[in-house]
N, C-alpha and C positions, 0 to 999 in steps of 0.2 A: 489341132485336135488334142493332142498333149497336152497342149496349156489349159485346155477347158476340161478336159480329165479332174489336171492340179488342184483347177481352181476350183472343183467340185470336192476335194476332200478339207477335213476340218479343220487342220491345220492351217492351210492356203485362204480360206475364206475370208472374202473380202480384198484382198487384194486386187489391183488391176492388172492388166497384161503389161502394161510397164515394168510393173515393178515387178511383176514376177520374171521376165528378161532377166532386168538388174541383176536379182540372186539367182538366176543359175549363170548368168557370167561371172558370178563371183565364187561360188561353194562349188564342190569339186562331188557333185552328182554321179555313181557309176551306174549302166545301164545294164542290164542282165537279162536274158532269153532263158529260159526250163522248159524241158517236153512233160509230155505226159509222163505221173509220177516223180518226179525229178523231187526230191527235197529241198524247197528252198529253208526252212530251218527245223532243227531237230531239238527235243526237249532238252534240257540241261545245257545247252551250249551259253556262251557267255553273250548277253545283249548289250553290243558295243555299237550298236547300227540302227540306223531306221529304216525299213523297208517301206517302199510305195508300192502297191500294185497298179501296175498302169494299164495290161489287159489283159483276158482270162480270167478266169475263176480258182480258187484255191481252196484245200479242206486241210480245216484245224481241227486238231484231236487234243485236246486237255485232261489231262487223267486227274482224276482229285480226291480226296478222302481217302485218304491210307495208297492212293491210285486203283482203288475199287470199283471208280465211276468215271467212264470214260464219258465225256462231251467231242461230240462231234458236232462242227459246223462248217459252212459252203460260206464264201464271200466274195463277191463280185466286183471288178474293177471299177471304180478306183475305189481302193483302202489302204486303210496304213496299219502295219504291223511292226512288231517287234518294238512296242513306242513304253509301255508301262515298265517293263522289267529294266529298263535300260537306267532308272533310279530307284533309291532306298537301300536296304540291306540288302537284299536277295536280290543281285541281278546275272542270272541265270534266265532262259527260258521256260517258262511252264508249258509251252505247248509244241505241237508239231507242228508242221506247216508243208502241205507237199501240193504238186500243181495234178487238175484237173483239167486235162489237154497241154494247151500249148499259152505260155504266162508270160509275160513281160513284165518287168520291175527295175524300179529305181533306188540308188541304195543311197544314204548318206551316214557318217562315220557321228559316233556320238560326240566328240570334240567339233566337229565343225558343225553338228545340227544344233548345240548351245549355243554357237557363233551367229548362227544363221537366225534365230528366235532372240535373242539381243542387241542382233542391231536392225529390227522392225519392230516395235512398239504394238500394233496390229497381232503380228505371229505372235508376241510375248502372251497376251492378254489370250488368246485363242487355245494353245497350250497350256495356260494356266485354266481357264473355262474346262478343258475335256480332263486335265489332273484332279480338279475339283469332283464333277461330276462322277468320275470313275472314285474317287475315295470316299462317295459317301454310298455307295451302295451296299457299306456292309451292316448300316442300317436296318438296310430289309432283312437278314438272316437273322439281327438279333431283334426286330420286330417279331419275326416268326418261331423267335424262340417259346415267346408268351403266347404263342395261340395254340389255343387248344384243337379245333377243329383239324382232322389230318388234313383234311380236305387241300385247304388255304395254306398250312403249310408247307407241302408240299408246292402248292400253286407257286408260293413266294422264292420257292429255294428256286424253283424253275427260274424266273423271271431274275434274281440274284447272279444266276452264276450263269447266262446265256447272253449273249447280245442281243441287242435289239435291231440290229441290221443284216441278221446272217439269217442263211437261207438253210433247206434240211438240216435242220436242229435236231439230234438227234443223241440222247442219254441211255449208255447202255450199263446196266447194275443189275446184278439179282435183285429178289423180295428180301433176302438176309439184310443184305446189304441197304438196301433203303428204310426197312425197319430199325437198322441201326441207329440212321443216319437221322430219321425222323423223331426215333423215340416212339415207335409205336409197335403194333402187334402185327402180323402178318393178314390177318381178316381186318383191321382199319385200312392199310396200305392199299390192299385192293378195293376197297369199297372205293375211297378217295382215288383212286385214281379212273375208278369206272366212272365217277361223277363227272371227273373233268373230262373224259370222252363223252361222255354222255352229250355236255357241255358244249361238243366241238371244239373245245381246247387243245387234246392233245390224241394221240391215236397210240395204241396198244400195239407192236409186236414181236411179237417171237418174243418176248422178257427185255423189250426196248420201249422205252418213252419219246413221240417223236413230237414236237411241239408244232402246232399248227395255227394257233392263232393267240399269240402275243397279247395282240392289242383287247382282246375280248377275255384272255384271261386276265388282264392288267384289271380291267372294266369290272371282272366278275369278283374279284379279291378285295377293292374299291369299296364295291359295294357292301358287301361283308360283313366287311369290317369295319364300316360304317354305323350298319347295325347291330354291332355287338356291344 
């Protein structure tokens, strides 16, 4: 059951049950239990590890822009965390990371998870596919610089700085704060963002943005900007 977990996350893929054996008889895996609430990582701590979650569900909080805009996100096992900060300049934590219910995780030490992705040819090329993919999304923010429309803007910042695999997504900011952030006025903000409820993209409350469909806001922003 474990092993098919594994082999279900990005890193793992492709691999056989052989050879996934092989490397955990070889890399020195720690196993870890958290109850409900329990912190598995907390912002600013140093990212020297990779975390696997192997069961339960966890909620990450990302504070961003001045830390004026909290993201909250739900992700379900298996995932892998604490994987990007762990290189470049800044490796520190951006986010929090605490268990909803009862979590199971798998740790590996960032010295033996370079070990472990260099002596499989597979792994190497896997982690370079998901470092790739994660570095060109800032594409989309400075796409959305040039568009006029709040509307899409917005839509894009959405889609930029949330996952595409988490589950209650959910952006808490005043109108100050998102006007800031967008460059617009306080009556644009809310028209654009009635539109994309309107849309079924994302739902309004209490002064939270919760994003509800990804994929049809991908679709609607697509299209757009297609026609512009």
């Amino acid at each position: 059951m474990m092993y098919d977990l594994m082999l279900e996350l990005p890193i793992f893929q492709g691999l056989s049950h052989t050879q996934l054996t092989s490397i955990l008889e070889k890399v020195p895996f720690h196993f870890k239990k958290y109850k409900p609430n329990d912190y598995l990582i907390r912002v600013g701590e140093v990212s020297d590890k990779v975390v696997f979650l192997l069961s339960g569900r966890v909620r990450v909080i990302t504070p961003t822009y001045r830390d004026a805009i909290l993201i909250a996100e739900d992700f379900e096992a298996p995932h892998t965390m604490a994987f990007y900060n762990m290189f470049g300049k800044e490796t520190t934590t951006r986010s929090s990371v605490y268990a909803q219910g009862s979590v199971g995780v798998m740790e590996l030490g960032k010295e033996h998870f370079l070990q472990m992705i260099a002596d499989n040819h597979l792994m190497l090329v896997n982690v370079l596919n998901i470092l790739s993919s994660h570095a060109q999304k800032p594409h989309i923010i400075l796409d959305a610089i040039g568009v006029t429309e709040p509307e899409l803007r917005l839509g894009m910042w959405l889609l930029a700085y949330t996952s595409y695999n988490a589950k209650n997504v959910i952006i808490d900011a005043s109108i100050k704060d998102w006007c800031s952030l967008l460059h617009v006025e306080g009556p644009a903000f809310n028209d654009a963002a009635m539109a994309l409820a309107d849309g079924g993209y994302i739902e309004r409350q209490e002064g939270k943005l919760k994003l509800i469909d990804r994929y049809g806001l991908r679709t609607h922003i697509s299209r757009n900007l297609a026609q512009n």
